[in-house]
N, C-alpha and C positions, 0 to 999 in steps of 0.2 A: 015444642018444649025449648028448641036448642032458640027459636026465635025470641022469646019470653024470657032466657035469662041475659041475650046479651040486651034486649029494651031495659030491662032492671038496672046492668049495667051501667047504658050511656045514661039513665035518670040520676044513676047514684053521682057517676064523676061528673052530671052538668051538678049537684046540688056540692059537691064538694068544690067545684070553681067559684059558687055563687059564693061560698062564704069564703072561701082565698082571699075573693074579692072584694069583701064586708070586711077584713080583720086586715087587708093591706091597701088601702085606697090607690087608685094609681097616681103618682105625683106627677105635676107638672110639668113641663119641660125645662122652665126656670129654674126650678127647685132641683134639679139635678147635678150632682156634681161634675166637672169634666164634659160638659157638653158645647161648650166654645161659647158663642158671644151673648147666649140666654143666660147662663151665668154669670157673666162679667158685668152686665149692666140692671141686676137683680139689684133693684129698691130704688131703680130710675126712673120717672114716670114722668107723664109729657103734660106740656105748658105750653102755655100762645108766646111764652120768648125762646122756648128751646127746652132739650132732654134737663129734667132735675135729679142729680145725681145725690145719693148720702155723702160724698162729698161733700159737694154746695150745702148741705143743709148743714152738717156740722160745720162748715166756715162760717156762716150767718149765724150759728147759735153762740159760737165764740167771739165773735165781732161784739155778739150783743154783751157777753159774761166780760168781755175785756173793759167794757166801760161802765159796768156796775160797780168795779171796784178801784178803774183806774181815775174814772171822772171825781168820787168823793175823795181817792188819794191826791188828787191835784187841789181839790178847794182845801184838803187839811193844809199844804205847804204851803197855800197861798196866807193863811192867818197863823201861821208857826212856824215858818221855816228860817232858819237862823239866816241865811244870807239871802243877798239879791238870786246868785242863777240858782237856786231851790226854787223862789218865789216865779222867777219867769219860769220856768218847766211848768210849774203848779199850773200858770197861768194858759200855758200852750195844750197843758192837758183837759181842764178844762175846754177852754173851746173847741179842738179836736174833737174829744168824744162825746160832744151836745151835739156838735153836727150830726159825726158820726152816725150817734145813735136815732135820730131821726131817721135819717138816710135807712140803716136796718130796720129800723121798725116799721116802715113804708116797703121794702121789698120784701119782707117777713110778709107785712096783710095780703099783698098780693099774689103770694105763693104758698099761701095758707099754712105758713109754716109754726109752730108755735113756739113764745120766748119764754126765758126764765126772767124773773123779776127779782132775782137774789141774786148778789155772789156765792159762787160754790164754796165749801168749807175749808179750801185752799186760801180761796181769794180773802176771807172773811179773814183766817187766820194771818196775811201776813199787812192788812187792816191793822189788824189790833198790833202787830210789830209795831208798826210804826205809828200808834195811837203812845202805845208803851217807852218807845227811846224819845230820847232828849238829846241837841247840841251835835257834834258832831256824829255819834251815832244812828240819829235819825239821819242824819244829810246821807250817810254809808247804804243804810239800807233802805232810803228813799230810792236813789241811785240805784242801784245794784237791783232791788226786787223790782221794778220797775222797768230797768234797761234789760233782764233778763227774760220779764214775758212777752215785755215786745219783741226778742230776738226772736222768740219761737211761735210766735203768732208770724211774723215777717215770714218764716218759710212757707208755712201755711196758703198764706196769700199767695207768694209767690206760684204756689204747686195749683191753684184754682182757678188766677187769675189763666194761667200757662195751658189748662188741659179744660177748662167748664166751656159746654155748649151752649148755655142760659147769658143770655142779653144782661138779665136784671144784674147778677151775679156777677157776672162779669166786670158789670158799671162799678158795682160794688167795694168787689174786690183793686177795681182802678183808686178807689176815692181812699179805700182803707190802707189801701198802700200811701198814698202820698203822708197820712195822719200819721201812721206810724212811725217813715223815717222822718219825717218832722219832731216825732217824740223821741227818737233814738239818738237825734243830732242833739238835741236840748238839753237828755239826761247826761251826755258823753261832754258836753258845755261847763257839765257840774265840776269836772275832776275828781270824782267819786266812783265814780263806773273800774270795778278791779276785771279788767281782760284777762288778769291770769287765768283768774276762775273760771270767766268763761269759758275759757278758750279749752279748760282741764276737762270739766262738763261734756261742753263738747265733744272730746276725743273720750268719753268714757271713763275719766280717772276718778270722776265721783257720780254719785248715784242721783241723777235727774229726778223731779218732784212730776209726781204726775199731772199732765195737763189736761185730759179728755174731760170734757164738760158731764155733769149729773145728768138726766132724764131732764128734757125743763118741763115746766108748772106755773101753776097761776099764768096762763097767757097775759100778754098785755092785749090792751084794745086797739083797734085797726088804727091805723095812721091812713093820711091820704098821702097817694103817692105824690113822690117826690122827684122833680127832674132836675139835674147838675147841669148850669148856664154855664155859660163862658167867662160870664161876669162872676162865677162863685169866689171870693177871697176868703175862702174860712182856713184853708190851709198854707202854710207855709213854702214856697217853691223852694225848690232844690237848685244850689247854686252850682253855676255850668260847671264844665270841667274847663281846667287849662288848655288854651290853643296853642298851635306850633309858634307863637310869636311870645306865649307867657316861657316858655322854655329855652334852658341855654343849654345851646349844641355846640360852642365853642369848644375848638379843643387846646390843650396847655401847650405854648410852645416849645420844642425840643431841648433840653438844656444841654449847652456846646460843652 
């Protein structure tokens, strides 16, 4: 008898573990919180040029949102923009993000990543700003919305170019760097660019517009890949810095 109830027993607590284990699946080891470097690199997955991090892919997806809105803001300046340096930005912006966006749409096909084909409702929105001013108001926030999403794309880059294990991304992030402060020097060219604000922004005194890109949609179609020559001139070089020979170290002499 005494052997018949503990079998009854162990049948009942194996049918009570069975369904523990129906109603709490065992998770993953990735999927764990606190458990060191399976979580830190959860939504990384591997490529013939190296680990692809959400990182990198949100940097490619904003590479792409940065020229949906900033390449049509450069053809608008180029046929309305009241002075000449409006007109050259216009003109640096365009070609910039034709490249550009070639360039991402060719490491997008090859890392199966997918683009949006819209500016997000940010970008749309400050579109129509400057569809809507005239004269000197357009020049202010041509300037200024402009010089301000390239600041915050520039850190971006910088954080990807600095820490991504991917080849493609890497390249990428090389070429979207030079485009950029090419466009940052052009818009700052204007005399329109307000650093206060910046600079206030920056340190928190006013409340930043969100930049995180939408889910993207409607893919585009594959590009073939694309490789950066030595002979590429699409971008603008950055002029050297001053040598110890441009600088005067003279000192004043002593008044007797």
């Amino acid at each position: 008898m005494l052997r018949r109830v503990n079998g009854t027993a162990l049948i009942i607590a194996a049918l009570v573990a069975t369904l523990g284990a129906l109603a709490f699946p065992v998770w993953s080891y990735a999927d764990r919180s606190g458990t060191g470097q399976a979580n830190v690199d959860a939504g990384t997955v591997s490529t013939q040029w190296g680990p692809l991090t959400a990182t990198d892919r949100d940097f490619i997806v904003k590479v792409r949102l940065a020229g949906l809105w900033e390449l049509p803001a450069g053809q608008q300046a180029i046929e309305r923009a009241p002075t000449a340096s409006i007109k050259e930005c216009g003109d640096h912006l365009v070609v910039g993000h034709t490249d550009l966006d070639r360039r991402v749409r060719s490491v997008a096909a090859q890392l199966n990543i997918e683009l949006p084909n819209q500016p997000n409702d940010q970008q749309q929105g400050w579109l129509n700003e400057l569809t809507d001013a005239q004269g000197v108001e357009y020049e202010r926030k041509f300037a200024n919305l402009l010089r301000n999403a390239h600041g915050k794309v520039f850190a971006l880059i910088a954080e990807v170019r600095h820490t991504t294990r991917n080849t493609l991304v890497r390249q990428l992030a090389t070429d979207a760097n030079q485009t950029v402060l090419d466009h940052i020097t052009m818009l700052e060219r204007t005399g329109r660019v307000d650093f206060d604000g910046i600079a206030d922004e920056a340190a928190g005194k006013l409340t930043a517009s969100p930049t995180g890109p939408p889910p993207p949609s409607n893919p585009v179609p594959s590009a073939p890949p694309v490789s950066p020559t030595a002979d590429d001139k699409s971008f603008t070089s950055r002029p050297s810095a001053p040598g110890p020979s441009d600088i005067n170290t003279s000192r004043p002499e002593p008044e007797d």
